[in-house]
C-alpha positions as CSV (number, residue, x, y, z in Angstrom):
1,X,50.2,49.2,-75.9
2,X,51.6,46.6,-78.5
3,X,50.4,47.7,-82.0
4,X,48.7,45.0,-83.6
5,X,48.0,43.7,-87.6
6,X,44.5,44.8,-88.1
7,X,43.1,42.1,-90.6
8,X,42.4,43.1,-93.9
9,X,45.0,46.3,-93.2
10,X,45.5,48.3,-96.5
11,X,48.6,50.4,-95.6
12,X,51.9,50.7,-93.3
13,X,52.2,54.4,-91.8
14,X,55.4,55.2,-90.0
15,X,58.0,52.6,-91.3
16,X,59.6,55.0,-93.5
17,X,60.3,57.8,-90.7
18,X,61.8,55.1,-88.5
19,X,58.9,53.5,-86.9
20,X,57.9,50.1,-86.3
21,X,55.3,51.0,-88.7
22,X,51.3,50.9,-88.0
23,X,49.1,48.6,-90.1
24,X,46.0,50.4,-91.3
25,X,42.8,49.9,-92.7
26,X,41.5,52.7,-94.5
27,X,37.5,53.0,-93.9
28,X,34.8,55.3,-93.6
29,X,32.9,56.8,-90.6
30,X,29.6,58.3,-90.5
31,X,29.5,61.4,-89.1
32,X,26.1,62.6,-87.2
33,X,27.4,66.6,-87.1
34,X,27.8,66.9,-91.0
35,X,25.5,63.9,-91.4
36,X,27.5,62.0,-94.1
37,X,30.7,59.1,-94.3
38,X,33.9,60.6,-94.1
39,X,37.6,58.9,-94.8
40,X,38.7,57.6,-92.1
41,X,41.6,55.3,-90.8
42,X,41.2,52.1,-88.2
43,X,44.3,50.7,-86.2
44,X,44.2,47.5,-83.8
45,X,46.1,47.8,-80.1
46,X,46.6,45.5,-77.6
47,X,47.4,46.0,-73.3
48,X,50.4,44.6,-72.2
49,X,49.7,42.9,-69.1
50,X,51.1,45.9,-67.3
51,X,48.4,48.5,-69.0
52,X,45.5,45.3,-69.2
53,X,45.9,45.5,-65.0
54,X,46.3,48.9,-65.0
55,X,42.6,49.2,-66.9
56,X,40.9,47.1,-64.9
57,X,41.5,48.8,-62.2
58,X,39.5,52.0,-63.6
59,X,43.0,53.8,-66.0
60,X,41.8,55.9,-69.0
61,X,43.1,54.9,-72.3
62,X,45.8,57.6,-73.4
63,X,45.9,58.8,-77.3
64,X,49.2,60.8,-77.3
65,X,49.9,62.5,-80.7
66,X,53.8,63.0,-81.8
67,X,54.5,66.8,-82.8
68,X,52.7,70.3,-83.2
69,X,52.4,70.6,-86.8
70,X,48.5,68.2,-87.1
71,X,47.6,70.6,-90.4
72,X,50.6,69.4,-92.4
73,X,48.7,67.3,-94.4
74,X,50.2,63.8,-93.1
75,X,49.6,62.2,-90.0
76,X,51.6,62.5,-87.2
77,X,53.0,59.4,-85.2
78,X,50.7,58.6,-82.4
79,X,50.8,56.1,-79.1
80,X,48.4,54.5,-77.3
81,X,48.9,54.1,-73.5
82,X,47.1,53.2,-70.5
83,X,46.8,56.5,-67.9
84,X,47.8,55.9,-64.2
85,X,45.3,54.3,-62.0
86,X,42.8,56.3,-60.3
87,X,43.8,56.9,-56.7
């Protein structure tokens, strides 16, 4: 997936650990379980034509989180890819 400049972005995660760097938007959600908004954060992807063919014919979209350590109190590096085609 080709990481994309969400408009109105407030923030760049990642450049200073030697990533491309992620643009950002920092939002709220509501959320239905403890019935209120929560912080929450909002990135833009887009298929390359590989993934894009590779969804269309019926591939999950993958959410792979870099490291162990999630309670460190920053957010870890993530990717976004398309999962292999169902057989």
């Amino acid at each position: 997936m080709m990481i994309m400049r969400i408009p109105g972005f407030t923030r760049l995660l990642g450049k200073s650990q030697g990533y491309l760097g992620l643009p950002v938007k920092d939002t709220a959600v509501y959320d239905t379980v403890q019935d209120k908004h929560l912080p929450a954060i909002v990135t833009a992807w887009q298929p390359d034509p590989e993934e894009l063919a590779a969804l269309n014919a019926g591939a999950s979209i993958r959410v792979t989180l870099i490291g162990t350590d999630i309670c460190s109190g920053q957010h870890p590096p993530i990717m976004l890819s398309a999962g292999p085609v169902p057989e």
